[in-house]
Residue, then its C-alpha position, 0 to 999 in steps of 0.5 A: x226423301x220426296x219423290x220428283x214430280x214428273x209429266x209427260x210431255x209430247x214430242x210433237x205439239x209441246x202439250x204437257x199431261x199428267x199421266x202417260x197415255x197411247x195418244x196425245x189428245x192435243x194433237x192425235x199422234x200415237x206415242x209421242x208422249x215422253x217422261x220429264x222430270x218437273x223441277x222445283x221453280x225457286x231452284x230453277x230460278x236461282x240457278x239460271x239467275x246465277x247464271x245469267x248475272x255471269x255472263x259478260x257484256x250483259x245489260x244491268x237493270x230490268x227490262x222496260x216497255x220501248x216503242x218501235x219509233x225509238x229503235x234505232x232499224x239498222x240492218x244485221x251485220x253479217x259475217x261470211x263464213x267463206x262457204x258461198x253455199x252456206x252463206x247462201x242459205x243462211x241469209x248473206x252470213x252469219x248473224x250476230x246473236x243468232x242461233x242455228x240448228x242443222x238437221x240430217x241423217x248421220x253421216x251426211x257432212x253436218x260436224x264436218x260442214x261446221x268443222x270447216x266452217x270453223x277452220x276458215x272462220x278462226x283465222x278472224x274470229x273466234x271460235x269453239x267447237x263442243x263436241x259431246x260424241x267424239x273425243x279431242x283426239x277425234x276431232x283433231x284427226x279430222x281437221x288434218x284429214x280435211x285439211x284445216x289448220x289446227x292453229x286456230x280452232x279449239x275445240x272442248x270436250x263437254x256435255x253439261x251445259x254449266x261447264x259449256x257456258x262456264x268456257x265460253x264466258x271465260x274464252x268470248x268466241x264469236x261463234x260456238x258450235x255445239x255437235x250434238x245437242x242431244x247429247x248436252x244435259x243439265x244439273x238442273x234436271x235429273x232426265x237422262x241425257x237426249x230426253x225432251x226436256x234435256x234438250x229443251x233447258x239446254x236449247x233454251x240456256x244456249x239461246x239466252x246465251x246467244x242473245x244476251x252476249x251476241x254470240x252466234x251458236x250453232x246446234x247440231x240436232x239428230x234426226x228420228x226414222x221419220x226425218x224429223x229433228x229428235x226431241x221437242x218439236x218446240x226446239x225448232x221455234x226456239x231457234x233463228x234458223x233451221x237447215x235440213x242435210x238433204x242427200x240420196x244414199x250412195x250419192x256424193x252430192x248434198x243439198x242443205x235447205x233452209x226450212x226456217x230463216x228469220x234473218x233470210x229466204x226461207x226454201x234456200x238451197x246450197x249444193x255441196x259435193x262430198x270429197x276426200x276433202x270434206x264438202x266442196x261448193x257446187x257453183x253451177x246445180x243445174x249442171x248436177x240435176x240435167x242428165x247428159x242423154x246422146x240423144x232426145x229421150x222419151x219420158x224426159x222433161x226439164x223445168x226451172x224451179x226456183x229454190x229461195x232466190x236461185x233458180x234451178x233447171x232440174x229434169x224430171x223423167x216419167x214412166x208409164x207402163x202397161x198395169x197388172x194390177x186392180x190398182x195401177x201405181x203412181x209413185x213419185x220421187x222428189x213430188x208429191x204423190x197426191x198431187x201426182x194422182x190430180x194431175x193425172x185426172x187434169x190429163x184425163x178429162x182436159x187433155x183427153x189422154x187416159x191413164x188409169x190402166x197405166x202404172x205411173x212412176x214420176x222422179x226428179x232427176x239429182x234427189x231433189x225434192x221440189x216443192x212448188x206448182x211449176x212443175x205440174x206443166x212438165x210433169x204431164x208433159x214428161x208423162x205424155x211423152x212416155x206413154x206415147x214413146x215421143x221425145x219432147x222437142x230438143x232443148x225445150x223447157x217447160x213450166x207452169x202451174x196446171x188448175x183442175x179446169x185445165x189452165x195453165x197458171x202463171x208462176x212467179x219470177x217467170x222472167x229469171x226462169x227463162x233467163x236462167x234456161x237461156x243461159x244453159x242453151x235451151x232454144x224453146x219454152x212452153x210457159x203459161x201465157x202470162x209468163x211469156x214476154x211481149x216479144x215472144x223471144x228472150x236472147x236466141x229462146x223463141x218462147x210458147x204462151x199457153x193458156x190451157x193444157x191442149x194447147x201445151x200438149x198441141x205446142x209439143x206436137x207441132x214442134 
C-alpha cells in the first residue's frame, strides 16, 4: 500500500514545508509548523466535482470573462437577524451568500448568541443549527432554558461535512450554523478532526457552498491561549467576516467586535449583557463604561471614542505611585503600552512633569480595549491628575491625538463626539482646536480648542 504523502503546513503564514522544523523560515514564529495529509489531485477533484454538480440552484456551464459595466450594482439584501447589537456589527444584517466566523473564549455566549439568533430567524426563514460538541438533547435543553420556541429551530448532529452539506441540500435553509468548525472533518483527508487542513477543506466546501446557493453560514472557530482563532490563519481570509466575543472574566457584559467585515464597518462594536436568559442588547454602552463616583476623583478621565460608526464615552483611570524599583512600571489595560511609555516621555519633555521615578498603571474602565489616537489627550490628562491628586473639573471630557512635538492633533468625527458627550450631560470639552466649532458651544457644553499639550494642561488648571 503506498504511503500518504504528507507536508507541513504553518498555522500563521499558510506557508507549505516538506519537512518539520522549529521555525517557519517564511515568517519566523516557532512551532507553528503542523502535519497535513496531501491527498491525490484527481481524488480531490472528482469528489468536490460530485459535490458541486448536486448542489440546487447552481449555474450550468463554465465560468467566462465579464466586464464590470455589464454587472448589474444593486446593493445587498440584508435581512435583520432581530438582534440590533448583532445587526450592528454585522453591517445592517445578514447578507445572502455570506459566510461568518465568531471568535471567543469558551463559554462567553458564541452557540448561544447564534442559538437565539436562530430561534428568532426560524419563524420567517429557515434554519439549521449543526452541532458537532453537543448532542440534540443538549441543544434543545438550552433553547428551553433560553426561552426560544422549539418549533422552528432544527438543528443536526453531524461532523462530516459530506453529510452536512448532503442536509442542507435536501432541507434549503436560508441560514446554516456550524458550532464548532474544529470539530467538522472530511473523507477527503485522512488528518484527524481540528488539524490545519481539516478545518481548511471543510472552511473552503462551506464557502463554496454559501456562495453557489446563496445560503448564509456562520462558523463557530475555538480560539488558542493567545486569543487567536485555532487553525490556518488562512481561515479567516477565506471568510466575509470575522467577529471577536470580547469580555472580562467575572464580568456579565460582552463586546462582540467585528475585526473584518467585507459587507460593513469594520471595528464595529455590539454590547451584550449575559443574563439568566441567554445575552441581552445593552442599548446605551456608554452607560456601562462611566463608573458612578459620589464625587470628582483624582486619576479619572472620560473621552469619546468611536467604535465603527458609534460613538462611546468610555473612562479611563490612571495610577501613579511612587517607584521601589530600578525600572518603575507602566502597565496598561485596555491601551497599548508602548504607546503608554511615548506618551509619558511627550508629558515629560512638552509638559514639564516627570514621571520616570513614578509606577504607572493606566485601565480603561468597563474591559474595553480602544484602539485609536483619541485617547492620548485623556490618558495625560488622567495621569496628571494622579500624580498630583487634583480631579479633573466636573463633567469635562477630553480627546485628541498628541505628536511627539507636543500638538494636539485633531481626530476624526469630532462633532459626533461632542454631540454624543453633550447628550450625556457633560458641560466642558478639552479638544484639538481643529476639532472645536466656531462658536466655542455645542447645546449648553462650553468646548476648549488646544493646539498644544500646555495649553491642555493649562486649560484643567484654570477651570
Amino acid at each position: 500500500m503506498a504511503k500518504a504523502k504528507t507536508a507541513y503546513v504553518c498555522t500563521d503564514c499558510g506557508a507549505e514545508h516538506s519537512k518539520w522544523q522549529g521555525q517557519c523560515v517564511e515568517c519566523g514564529v516557532w512551532n507553528t509548523l503542523s502535519e497535513v495529509v496531501l491527498a491525490p489531485a484527481s481524488t480531490a477533484k472528482t469528489s468536490v466535482g460530485a459535490q458541486r454538480s448536486s448542489y440546487a440552484g447552481t449555474a450550468a456551464g463554465s465560468a467566462k470573462v465579464t466586464p464590470l459595466t455589464s454587472v448589474a450594482l444593486t446593493t445587498e439584501a440584508r435581512t435583520h437577524t432581530g438582534i440590533g447589537e448583532l445587526d450592528r456589527v454585522l453591517g445592517g444584517g445578514l447578507v445572502q451568500g455570506s459566510v461568518v466566523l465568531i471568535g471567543g473564549d469558551p463559554g462567553i455566549g458564541k452557540s448561544t448568541l447564534l442559538l437565539q439568533m436562530l430561534g428568532t430567524l426560524g419563524a420567517h426563514l429557515a434554519s439549521v443549527y449543526v452541532t458537532g460538541e453537543e448532542s440534540l438533547s443538549q441543544v434543545a435543553a438550552r433553547a428551553q432554558r433560553l426561552g426560544l420556541p422549539l418549533e422552528p429551530l432544527k438543528a443536526l448532529a453531524e461532523t462530516c461535512i459530506e453529510r452536512i452539506l448532503e442536509q442542507a441540500i435536501a432541507t434549503r435553509p436560508h441560514v446554516l450554523v456550524i458550532d464548532s468548525i474544529q470539530t467538522i472533518w472530511t473523507e477527503l483527508l485522512t488528518a484527524a478532526p481540528g488539524s490545519v487542513s481539516q478545518v481548511r477543506e471543510s472552511a473552503a466546501k462551506l464557502t463554496r457552498f454559501a456562495k453557489e446557493t446563496g445560503t448564509s453560514v456562520f462558523l463557530v472557530g475555538h480560539v488558542t491561549k493567545e486569543g487567536g482563532i485555532a487553525g490556518p490563519r488562512v481561515l479567516e481570509h477565506m471568510v466575509d467576516a470575522v467577529l471577536y466575543f470580547e469580555g472580562e472574566s467575572g464580568s456579565r457584559f460582552r463586546v462582540l467586535r467585528a475585526f473584518k467585515n467585507r459587507f460593513g464597518a469594520v471595528n464595529e462594536l455590539g454590547v451584550f449583557a449575559m443574563s439568566d436568559k441567554g445575552l441581552r442588547e445593552v442599548p446605551n454602552p456608554s452607560a456601562i463604561f462611566l463608573s458612578a463616583h459620589s464625587g470628582p476623583t483624582s486619576g479619572s478621565a472620560v473621552m469619546v471614542t468611536r467604535e465603527g460608526t458609534r460613538p462611546l464615552l468610555v473612562e479611563v483611570q490612571a495610577l501613579v505611585d511612587q517607584s521601589s524599583l530600578g525600572n518603575p512600571r507602566r502597565v496598561a489595560l485596555g491601551l497599548e503600552q508602548n504607546r503608554l511609555a511615548m506618551l509619558l516621555a511627550v508629558l515629560h519633555r512638552h509638559g514639564g512633569v516627570a514621571a520616570y521615578d513614578q509606577d504607572v498603571f493606566v485601565n480603561v474602565v468597563g474591559g474595553i480595549r480602544v484602539q485609536e489616537t483619541a485617547a492620548d489627550l485623556p490618558v495625560l490628562l488622567a495621569v496628571l491628575s494622579s500624580l498630583r491628586d487634583r480631579p479633573l473639573p466636573d463633567k469635562t471630557i477630553a480627546f485628541g491625538e498628541v505628536g511627539l512635538s507636543g500638538e494636539i492633533r485633531p481626530v476624526p468625527n469630532g462633532e459626533e463626539r461632542l454631540k454624543e458627550a453633550a447628550t450625556h450631560g457633560f458641560r466642558r470639552a478639552i479638544v484639538p482646536k481643529a476639532n472645536a466649532p466656531k462658536k466655542g458651544k455645542v447645546g449648553e457644553m462650553e468646548v476648549i480648542g488646544v493646539e498644544r499639550l500646555a495649553q491642555a494642561i493649562d486649560a484643567c488648571r484654570d477651570a
